[in-house]
TIDO-465860 format. One record per atom (N, C-alpha, C, O, CB): residue in three letters; x, y, z. Coordinates in steps of 0.2 Angstrom, whole numbers, padded with zeros to 4 digits, always signed. Each point is the difference from the previous one (the first is absolute). Glycine has a CB too. Example, Ala and Ser with C-alpha at 12.3 -4.5 7.8 and 13.67 -1.06 7.14 Angstrom:
BEGIN
ALA+0066-0028+0039ALA-0004+0006+0000ALA+0004+0006+0000ALA+0005-0001+0003ALA-0014-0005+0003SER+0007+0011-0010SER+0004+0006+0001SER-0004+0005+0003SER+0003+0006+0001SER+0003-0009-0011
// end
This chain:
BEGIN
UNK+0607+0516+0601UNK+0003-0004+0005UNK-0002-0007+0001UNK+0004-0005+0000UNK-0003+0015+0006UNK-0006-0011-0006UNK-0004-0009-0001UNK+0005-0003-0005UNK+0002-0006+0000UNK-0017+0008+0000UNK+0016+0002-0005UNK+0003-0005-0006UNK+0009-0002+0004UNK+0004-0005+0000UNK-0012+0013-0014UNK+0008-0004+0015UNK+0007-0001+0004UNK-0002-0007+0006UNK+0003-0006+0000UNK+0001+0022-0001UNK-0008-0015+0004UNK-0003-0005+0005UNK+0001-0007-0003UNK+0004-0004+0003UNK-0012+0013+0001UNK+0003-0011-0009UNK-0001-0005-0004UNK+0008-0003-0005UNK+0003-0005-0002UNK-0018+0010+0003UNK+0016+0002-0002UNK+0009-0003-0005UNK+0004-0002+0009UNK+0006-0004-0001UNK-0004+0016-0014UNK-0004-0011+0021UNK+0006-0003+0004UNK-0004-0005+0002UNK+0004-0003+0004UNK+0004+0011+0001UNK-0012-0011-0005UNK-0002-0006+0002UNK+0000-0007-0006UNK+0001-0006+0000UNK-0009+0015+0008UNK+0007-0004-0013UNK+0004-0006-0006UNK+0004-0001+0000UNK+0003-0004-0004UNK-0006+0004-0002UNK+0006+0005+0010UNK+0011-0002-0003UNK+0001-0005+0005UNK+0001-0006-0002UNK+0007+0020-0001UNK-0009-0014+0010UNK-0002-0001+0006UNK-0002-0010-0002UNK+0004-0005+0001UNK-0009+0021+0003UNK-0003-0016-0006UNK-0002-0006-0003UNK+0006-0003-0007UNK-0002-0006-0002UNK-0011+0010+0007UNK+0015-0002-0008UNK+0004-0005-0003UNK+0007+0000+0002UNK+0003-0005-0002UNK-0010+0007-0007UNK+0011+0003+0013UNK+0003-0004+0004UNK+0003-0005+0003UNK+0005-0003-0001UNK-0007+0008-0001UNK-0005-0005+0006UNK-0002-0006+0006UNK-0002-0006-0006UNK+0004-0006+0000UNK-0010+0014+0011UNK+0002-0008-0016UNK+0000-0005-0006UNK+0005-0002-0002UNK+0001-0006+0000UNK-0009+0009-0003UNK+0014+0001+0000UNK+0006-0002-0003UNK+0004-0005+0006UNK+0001-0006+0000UNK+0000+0018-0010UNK+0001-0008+0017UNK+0006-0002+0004UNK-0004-0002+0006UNK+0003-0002+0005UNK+0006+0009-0011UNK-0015-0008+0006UNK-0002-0003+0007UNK-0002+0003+0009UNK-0002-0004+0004UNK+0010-0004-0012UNK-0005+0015+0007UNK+0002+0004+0006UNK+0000+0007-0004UNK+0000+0002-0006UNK+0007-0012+0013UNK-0007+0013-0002UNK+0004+0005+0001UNK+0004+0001+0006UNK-0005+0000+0005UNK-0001+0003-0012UNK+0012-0001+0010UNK+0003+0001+0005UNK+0001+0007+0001UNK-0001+0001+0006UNK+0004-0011-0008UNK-0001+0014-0002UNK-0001+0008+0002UNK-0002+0003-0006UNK+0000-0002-0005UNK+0009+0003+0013UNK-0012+0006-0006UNK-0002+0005-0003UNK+0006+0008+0000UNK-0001+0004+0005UNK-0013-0012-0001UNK+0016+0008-0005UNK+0003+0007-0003UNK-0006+0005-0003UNK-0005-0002-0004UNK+0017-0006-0002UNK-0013+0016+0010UNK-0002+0004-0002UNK+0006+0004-0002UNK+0004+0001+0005UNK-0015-0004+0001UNK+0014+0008-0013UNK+0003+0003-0004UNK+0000+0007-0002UNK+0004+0003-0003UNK-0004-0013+0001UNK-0007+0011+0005UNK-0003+0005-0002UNK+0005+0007-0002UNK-0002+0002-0005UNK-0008-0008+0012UNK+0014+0009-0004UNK+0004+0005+0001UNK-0004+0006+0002UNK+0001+0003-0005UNK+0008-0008-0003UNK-0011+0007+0011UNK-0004+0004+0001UNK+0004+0004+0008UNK+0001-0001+0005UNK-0013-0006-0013UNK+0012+0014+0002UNK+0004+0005+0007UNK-0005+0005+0001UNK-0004+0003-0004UNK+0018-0004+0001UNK-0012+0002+0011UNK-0004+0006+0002UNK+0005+0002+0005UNK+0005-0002-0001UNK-0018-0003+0000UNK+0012+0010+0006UNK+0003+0002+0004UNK-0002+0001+0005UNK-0001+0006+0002UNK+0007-0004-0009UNK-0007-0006+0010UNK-0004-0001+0007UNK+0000-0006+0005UNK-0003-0005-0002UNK-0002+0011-0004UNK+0008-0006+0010UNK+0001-0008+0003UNK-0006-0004-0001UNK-0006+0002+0000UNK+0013+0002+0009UNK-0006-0012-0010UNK-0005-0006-0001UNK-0005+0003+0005UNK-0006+0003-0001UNK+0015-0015-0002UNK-0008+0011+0008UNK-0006+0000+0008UNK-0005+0007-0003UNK-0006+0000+0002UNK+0017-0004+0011UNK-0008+0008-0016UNK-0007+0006-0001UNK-0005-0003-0005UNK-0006+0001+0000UNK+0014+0010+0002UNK-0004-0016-0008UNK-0004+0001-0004UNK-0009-0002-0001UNK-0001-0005+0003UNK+0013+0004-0007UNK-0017+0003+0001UNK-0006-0001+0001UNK-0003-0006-0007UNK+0003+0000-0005UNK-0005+0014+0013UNK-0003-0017-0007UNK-0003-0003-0007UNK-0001+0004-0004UNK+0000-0001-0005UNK-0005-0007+0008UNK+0003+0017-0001UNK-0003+0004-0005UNK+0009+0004-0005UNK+0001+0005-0004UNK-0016-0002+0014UNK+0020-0008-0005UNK+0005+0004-0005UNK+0003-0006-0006UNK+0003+0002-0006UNK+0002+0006+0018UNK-0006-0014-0010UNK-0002-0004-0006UNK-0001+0000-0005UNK+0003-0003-0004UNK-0005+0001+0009UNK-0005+0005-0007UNK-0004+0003-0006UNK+0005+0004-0004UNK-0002+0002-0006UNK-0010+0000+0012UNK+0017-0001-0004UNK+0003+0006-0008UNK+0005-0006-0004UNK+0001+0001-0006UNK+0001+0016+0012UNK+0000-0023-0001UNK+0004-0003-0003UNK-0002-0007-0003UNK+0004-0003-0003UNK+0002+0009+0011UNK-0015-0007-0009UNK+0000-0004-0002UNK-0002+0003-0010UNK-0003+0005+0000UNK-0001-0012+0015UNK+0006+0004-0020UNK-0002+0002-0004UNK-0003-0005-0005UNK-0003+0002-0005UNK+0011+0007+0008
// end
């Protein structure tokens, strides 16, 4: 998961280097579960990060 960490903070830093800003972030993830948002916990997190 760190490597993941450090690949969004470079994408992150050369953004801001190429165009100066950033204005929004888009998370894409698609991750389905079936349970309302309000229940979910950080330990339900863990199966989606890969």
């Amino acid at each position: 998961m760190e490597g993941y960490r450090k690949l969004g903070y470079a994408v992150v830093a050369t953004a801001i280097e190429r165009f100066g800003r950033i204005d929004a972030l888009i998370n894409n993830a698609a991750v389905f579960a079936v349970k309302p948002f309000t229940e979910f916990t950080a330990e339900d997190s863990h199966g989606w990060c890969r």
